[in-house]
Jmol script that loads the backbone (N, CA, C; Angstrom):
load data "model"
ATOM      1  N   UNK A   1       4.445 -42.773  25.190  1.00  0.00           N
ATOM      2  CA  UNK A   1       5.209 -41.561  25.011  1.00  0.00           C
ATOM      3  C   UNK A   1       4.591 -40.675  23.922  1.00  0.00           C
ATOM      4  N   UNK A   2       4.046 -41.082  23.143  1.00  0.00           N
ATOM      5  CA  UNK A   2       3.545 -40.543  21.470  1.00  0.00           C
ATOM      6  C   UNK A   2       2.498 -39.616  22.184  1.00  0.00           C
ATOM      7  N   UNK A   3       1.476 -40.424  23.127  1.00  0.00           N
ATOM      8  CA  UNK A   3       0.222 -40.091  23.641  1.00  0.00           C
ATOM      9  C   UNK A   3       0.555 -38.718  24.266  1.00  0.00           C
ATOM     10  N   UNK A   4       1.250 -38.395  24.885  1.00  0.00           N
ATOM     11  CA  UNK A   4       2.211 -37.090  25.299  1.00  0.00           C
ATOM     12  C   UNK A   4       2.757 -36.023  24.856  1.00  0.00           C
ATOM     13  N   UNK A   5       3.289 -36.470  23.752  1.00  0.00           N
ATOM     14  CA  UNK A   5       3.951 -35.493  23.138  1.00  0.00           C
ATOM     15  C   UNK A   5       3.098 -34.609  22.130  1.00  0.00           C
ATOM     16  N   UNK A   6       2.292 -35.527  21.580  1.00  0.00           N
ATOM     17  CA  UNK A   6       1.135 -34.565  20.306  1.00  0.00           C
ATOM     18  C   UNK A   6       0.512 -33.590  21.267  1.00  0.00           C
ATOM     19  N   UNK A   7      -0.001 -33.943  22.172  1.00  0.00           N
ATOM     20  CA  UNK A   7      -0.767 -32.900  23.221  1.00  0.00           C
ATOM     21  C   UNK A   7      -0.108 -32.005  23.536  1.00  0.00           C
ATOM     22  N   UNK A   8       1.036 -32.404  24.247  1.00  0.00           N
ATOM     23  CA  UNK A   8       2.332 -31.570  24.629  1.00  0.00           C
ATOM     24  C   UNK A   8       2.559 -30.123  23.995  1.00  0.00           C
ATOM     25  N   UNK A   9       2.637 -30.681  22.296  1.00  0.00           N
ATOM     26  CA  UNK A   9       3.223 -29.996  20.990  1.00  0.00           C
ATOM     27  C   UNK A   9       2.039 -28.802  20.842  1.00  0.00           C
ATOM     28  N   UNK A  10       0.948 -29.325  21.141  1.00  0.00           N
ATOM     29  CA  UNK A  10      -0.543 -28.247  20.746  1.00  0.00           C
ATOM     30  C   UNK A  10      -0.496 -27.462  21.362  1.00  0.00           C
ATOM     31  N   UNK A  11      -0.208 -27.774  22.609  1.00  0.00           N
ATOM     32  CA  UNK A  11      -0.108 -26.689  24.198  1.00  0.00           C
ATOM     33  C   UNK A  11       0.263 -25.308  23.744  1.00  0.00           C
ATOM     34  N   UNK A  12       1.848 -25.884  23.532  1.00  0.00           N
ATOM     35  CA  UNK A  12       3.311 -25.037  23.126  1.00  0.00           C
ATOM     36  C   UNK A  12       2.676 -23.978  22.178  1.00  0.00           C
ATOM     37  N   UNK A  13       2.243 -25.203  21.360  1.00  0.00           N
ATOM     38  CA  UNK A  13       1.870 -23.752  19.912  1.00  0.00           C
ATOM     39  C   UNK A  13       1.051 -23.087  20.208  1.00  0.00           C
ATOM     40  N   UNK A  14       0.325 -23.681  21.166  1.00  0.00           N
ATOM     41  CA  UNK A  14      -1.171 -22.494  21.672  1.00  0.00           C
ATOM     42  C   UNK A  14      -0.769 -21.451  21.994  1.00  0.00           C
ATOM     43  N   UNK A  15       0.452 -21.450  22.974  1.00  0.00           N
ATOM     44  CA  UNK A  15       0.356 -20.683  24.017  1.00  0.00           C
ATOM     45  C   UNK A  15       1.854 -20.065  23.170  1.00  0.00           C
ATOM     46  N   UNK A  16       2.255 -20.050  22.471  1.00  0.00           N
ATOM     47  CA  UNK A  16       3.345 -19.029  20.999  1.00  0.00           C
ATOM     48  C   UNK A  16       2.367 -18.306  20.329  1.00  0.00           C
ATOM     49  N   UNK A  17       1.014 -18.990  19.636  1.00  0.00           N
ATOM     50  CA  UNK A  17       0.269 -18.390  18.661  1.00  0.00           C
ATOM     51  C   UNK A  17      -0.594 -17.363  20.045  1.00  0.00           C
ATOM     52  N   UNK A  18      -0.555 -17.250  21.213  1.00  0.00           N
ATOM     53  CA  UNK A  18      -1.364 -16.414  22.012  1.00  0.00           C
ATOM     54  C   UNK A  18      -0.294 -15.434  21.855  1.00  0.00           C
ATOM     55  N   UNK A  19       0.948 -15.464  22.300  1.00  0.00           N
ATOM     56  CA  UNK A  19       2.202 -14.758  22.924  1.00  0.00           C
ATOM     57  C   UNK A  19       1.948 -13.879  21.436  1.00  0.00           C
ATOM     58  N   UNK A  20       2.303 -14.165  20.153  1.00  0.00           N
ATOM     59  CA  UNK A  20       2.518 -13.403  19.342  1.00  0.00           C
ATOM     60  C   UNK A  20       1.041 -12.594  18.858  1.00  0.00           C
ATOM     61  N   UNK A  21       0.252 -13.088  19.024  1.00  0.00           N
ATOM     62  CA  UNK A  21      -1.233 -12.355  18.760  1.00  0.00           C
ATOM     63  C   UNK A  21      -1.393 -11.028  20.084  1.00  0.00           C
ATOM     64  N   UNK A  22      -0.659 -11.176  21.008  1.00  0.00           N
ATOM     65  CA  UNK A  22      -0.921 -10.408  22.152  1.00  0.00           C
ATOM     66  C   UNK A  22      -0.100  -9.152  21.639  1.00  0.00           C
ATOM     67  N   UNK A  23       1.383  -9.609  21.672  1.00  0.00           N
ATOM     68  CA  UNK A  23       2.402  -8.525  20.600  1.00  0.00           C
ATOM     69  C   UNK A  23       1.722  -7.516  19.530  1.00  0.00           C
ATOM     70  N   UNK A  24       0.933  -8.343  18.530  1.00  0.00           N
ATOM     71  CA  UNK A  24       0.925  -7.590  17.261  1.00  0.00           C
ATOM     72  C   UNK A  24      -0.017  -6.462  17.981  1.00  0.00           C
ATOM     73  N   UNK A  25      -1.052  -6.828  19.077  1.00  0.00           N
ATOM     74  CA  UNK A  25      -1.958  -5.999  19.296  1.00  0.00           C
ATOM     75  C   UNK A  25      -1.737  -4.488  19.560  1.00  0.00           C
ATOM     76  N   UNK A  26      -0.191  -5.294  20.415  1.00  0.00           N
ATOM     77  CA  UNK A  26      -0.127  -3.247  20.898  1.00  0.00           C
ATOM     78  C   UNK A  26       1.062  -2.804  20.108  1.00  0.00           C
ATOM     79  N   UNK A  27       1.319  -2.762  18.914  1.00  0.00           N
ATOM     80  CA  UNK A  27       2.075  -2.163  18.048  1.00  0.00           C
ATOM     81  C   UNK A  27       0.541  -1.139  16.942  1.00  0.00           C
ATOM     82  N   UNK A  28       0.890  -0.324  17.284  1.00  0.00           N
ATOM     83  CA  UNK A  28      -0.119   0.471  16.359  1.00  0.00           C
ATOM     84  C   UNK A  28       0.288   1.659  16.340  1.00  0.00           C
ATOM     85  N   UNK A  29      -0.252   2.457  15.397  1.00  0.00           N
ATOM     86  CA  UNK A  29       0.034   4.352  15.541  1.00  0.00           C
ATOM     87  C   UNK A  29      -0.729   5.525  17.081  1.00  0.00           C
ATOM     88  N   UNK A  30       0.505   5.670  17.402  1.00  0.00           N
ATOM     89  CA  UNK A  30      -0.199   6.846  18.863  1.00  0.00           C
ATOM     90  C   UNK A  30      -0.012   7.985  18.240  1.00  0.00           C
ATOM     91  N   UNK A  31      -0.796   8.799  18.803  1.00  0.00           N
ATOM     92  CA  UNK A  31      -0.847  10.636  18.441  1.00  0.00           C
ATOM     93  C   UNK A  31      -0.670  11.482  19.705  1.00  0.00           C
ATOM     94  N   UNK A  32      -0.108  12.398  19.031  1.00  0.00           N
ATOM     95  CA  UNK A  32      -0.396  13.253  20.653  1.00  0.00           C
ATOM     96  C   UNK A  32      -1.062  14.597  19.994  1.00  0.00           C
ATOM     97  N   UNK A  33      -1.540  15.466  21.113  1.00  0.00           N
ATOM     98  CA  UNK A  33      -1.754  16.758  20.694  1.00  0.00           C
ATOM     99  C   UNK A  33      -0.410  18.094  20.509  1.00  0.00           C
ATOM    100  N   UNK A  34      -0.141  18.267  19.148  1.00  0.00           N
ATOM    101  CA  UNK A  34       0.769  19.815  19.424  1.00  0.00           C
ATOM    102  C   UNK A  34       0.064  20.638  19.060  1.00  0.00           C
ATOM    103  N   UNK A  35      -0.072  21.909  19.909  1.00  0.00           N
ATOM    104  CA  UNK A  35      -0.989  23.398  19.440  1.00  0.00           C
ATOM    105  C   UNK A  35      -2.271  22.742  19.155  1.00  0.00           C
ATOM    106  N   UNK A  36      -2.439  22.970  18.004  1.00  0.00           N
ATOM    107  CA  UNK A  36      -3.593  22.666  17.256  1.00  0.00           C
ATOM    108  C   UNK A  36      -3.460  21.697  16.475  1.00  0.00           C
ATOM    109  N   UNK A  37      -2.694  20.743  16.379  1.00  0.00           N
ATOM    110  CA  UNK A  37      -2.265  19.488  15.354  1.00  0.00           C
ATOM    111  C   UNK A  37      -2.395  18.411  15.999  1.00  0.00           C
ATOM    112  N   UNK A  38      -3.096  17.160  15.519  1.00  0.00           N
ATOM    113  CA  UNK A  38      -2.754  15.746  15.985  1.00  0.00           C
ATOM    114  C   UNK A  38      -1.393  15.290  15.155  1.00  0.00           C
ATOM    115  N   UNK A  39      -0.227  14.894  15.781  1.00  0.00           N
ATOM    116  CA  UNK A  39       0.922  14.101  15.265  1.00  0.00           C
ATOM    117  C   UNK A  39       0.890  13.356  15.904  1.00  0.00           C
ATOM    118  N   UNK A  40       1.184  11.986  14.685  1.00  0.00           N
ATOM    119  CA  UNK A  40       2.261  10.854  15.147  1.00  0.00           C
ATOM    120  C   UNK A  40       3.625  10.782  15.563  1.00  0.00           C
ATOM    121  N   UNK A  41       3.768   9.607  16.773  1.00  0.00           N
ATOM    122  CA  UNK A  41       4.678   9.549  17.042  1.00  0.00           C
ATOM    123  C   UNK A  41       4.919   7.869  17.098  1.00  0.00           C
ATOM    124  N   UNK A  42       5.675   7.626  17.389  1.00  0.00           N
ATOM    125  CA  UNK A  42       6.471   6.278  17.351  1.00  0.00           C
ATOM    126  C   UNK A  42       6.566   5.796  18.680  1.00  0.00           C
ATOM    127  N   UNK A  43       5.184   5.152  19.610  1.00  0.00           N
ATOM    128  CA  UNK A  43       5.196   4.908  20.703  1.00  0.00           C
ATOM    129  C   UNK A  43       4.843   3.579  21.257  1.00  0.00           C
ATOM    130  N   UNK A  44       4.608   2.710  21.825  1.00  0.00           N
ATOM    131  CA  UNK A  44       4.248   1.151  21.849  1.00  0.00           C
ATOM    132  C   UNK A  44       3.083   1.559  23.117  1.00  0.00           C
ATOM    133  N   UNK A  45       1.562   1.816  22.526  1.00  0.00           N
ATOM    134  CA  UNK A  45       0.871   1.287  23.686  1.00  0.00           C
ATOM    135  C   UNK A  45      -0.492   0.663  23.812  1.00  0.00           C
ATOM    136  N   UNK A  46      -1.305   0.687  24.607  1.00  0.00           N
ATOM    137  CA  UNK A  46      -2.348  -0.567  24.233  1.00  0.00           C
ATOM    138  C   UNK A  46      -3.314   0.029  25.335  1.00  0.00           C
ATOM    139  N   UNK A  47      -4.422  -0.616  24.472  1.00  0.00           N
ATOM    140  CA  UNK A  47      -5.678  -0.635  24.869  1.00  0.00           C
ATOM    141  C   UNK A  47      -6.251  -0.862  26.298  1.00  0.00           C
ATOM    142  N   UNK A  48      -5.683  -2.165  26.688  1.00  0.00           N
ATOM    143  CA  UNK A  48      -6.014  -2.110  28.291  1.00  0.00           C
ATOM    144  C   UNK A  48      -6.356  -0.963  29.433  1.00  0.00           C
ATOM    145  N   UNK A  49      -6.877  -1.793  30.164  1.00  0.00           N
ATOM    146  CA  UNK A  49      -6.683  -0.248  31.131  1.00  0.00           C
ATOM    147  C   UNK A  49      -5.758  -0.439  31.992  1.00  0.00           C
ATOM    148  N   UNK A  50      -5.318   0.595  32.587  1.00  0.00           N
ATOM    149  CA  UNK A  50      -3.765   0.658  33.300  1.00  0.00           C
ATOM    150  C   UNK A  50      -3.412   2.391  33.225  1.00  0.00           C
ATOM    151  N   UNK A  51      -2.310   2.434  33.359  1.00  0.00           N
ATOM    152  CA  UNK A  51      -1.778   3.484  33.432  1.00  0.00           C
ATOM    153  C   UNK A  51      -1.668   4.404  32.061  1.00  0.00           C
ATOM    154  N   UNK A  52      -2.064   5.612  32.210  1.00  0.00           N
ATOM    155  CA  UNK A  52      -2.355   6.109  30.897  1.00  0.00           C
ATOM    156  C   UNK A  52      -0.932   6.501  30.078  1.00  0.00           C
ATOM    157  N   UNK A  53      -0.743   6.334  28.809  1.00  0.00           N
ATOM    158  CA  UNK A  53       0.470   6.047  28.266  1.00  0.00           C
ATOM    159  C   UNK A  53       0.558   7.832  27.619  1.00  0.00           C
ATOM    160  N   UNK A  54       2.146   8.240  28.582  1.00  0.00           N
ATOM    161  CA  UNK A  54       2.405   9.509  28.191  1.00  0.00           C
ATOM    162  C   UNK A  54       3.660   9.415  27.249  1.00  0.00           C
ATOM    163  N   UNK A  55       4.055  10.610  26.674  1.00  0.00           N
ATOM    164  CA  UNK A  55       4.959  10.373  25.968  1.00  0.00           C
ATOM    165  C   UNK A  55       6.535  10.575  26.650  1.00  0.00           C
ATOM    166  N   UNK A  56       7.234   9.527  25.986  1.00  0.00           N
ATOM    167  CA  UNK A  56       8.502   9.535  26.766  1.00  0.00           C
ATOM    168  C   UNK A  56       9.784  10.493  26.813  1.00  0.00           C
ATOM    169  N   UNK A  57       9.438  11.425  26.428  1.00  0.00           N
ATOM    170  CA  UNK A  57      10.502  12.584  26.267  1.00  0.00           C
ATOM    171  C   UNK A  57       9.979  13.286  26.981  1.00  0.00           C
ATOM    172  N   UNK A  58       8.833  13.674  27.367  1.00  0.00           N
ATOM    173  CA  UNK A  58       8.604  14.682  28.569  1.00  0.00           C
ATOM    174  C   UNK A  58       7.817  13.834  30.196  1.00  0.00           C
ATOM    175  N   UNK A  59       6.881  12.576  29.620  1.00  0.00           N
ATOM    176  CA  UNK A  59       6.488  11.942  30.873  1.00  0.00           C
ATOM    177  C   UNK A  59       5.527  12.408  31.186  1.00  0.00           C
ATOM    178  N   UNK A  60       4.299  13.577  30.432  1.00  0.00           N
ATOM    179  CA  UNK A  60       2.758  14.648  30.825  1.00  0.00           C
ATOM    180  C   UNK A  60       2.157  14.269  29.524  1.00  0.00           C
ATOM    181  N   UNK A  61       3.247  14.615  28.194  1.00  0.00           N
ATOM    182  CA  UNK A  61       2.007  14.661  27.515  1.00  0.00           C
ATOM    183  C   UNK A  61       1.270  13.006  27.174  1.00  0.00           C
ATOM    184  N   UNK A  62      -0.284  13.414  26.706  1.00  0.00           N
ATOM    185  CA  UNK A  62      -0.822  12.187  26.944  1.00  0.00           C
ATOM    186  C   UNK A  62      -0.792  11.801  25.153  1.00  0.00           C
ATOM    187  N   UNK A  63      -0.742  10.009  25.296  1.00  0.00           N
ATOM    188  CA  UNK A  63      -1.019   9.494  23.923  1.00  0.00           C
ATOM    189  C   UNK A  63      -2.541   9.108  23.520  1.00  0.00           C
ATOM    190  N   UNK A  64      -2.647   9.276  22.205  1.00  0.00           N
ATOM    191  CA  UNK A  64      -4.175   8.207  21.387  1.00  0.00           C
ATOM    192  C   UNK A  64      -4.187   7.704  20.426  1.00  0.00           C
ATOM    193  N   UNK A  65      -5.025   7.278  20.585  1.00  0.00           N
ATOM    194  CA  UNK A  65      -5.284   6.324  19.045  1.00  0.00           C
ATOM    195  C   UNK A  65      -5.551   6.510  17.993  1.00  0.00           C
ATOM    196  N   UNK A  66      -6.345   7.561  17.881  1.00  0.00           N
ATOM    197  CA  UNK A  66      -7.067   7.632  16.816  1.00  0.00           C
ATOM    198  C   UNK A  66      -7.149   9.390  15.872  1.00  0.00           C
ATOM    199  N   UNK A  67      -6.619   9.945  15.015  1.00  0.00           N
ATOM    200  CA  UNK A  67      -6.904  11.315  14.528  1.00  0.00           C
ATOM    201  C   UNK A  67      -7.880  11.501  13.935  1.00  0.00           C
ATOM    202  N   UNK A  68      -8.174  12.447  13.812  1.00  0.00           N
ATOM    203  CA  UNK A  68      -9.244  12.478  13.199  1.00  0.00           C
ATOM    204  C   UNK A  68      -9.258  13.564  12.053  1.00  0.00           C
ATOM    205  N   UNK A  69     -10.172  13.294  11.138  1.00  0.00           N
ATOM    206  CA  UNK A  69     -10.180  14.062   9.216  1.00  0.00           C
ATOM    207  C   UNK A  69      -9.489  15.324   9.716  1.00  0.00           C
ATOM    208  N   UNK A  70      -9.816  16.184  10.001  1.00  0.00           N
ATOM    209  CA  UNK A  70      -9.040  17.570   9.928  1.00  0.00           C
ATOM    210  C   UNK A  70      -7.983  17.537  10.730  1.00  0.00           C
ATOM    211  N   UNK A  71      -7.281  16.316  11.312  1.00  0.00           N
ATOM    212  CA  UNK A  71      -5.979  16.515  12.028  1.00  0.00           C
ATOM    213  C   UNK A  71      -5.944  17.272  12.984  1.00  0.00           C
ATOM    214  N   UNK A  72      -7.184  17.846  13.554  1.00  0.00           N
ATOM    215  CA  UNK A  72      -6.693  18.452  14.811  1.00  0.00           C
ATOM    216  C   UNK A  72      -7.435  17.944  15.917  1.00  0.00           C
ATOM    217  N   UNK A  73      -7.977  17.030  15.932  1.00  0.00           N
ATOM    218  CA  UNK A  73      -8.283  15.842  17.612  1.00  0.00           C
ATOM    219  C   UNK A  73      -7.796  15.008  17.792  1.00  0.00           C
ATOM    220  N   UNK A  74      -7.251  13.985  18.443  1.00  0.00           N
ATOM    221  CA  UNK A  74      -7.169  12.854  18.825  1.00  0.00           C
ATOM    222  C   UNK A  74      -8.431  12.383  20.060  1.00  0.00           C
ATOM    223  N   UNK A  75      -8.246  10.866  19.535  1.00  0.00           N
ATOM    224  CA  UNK A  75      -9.367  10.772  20.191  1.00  0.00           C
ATOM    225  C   UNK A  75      -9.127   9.173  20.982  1.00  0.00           C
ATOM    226  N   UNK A  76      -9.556   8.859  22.192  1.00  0.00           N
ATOM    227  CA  UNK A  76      -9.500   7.410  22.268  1.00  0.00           C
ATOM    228  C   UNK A  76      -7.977   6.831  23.620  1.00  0.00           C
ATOM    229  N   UNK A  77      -7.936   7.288  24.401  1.00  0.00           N
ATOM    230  CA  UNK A  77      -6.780   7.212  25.247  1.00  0.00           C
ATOM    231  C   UNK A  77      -6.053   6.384  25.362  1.00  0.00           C
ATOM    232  N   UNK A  78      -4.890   5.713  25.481  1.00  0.00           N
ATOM    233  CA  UNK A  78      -4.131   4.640  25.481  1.00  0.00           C
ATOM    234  C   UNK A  78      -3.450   4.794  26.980  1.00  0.00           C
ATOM    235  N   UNK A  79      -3.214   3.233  27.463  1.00  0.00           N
ATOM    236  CA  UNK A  79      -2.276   3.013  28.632  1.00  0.00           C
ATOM    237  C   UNK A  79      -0.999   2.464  28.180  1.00  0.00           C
ATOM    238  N   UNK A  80      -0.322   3.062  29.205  1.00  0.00           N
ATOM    239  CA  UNK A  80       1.328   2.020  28.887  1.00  0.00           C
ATOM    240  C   UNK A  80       1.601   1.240  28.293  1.00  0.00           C
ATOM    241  N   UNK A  81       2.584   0.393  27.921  1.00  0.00           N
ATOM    242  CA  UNK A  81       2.773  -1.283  27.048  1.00  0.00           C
ATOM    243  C   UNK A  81       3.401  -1.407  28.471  1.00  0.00           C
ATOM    244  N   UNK A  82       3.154  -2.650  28.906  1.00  0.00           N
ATOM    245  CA  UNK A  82       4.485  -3.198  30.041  1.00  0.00           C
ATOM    246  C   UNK A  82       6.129  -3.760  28.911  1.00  0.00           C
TER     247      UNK A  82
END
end "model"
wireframe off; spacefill off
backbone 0.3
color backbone group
């Protein structure tokens, strides 16, 4: 039974320490474009490819990753979070 369970126990934690490493990934800062400004907004999305992640109050405009020094690009496209 012992022979079982230690293995068992490693599995579990493997596959918790994957689950939560996958999480932290797509929590990060998105931007969108207004006028001439890159702003943050408060959006959950990730790197993968998939469907490109718009913002949820209108459903067009598009999100990114990354601003840049003078605040007026974003750069770097993001898809959805499932």
């Amino acid at each position: 039974m012992k022979k079982l369970l230690l293995p068992g126990l490693i599995v579990a934690m493997g596959f918790g320490f994957a689950y939560a490493g996958s999480k932290m990934n797509t929590a990060m800062p998105t931007y969108h474009i207004n006028g001439s400004q890159c702003e943050e907004v408060q959006q959950e999305c990730n790197e993968l490819p998939g469907k490109i992640c718009t913002l949820n109050d209108d459903g067009v405009t598009q999100l990114y990753k990354f601003q840049s020094a003078d605040e007026t690009t974003c750069s770097f496209e993001l898809s959805r979070s499932n």
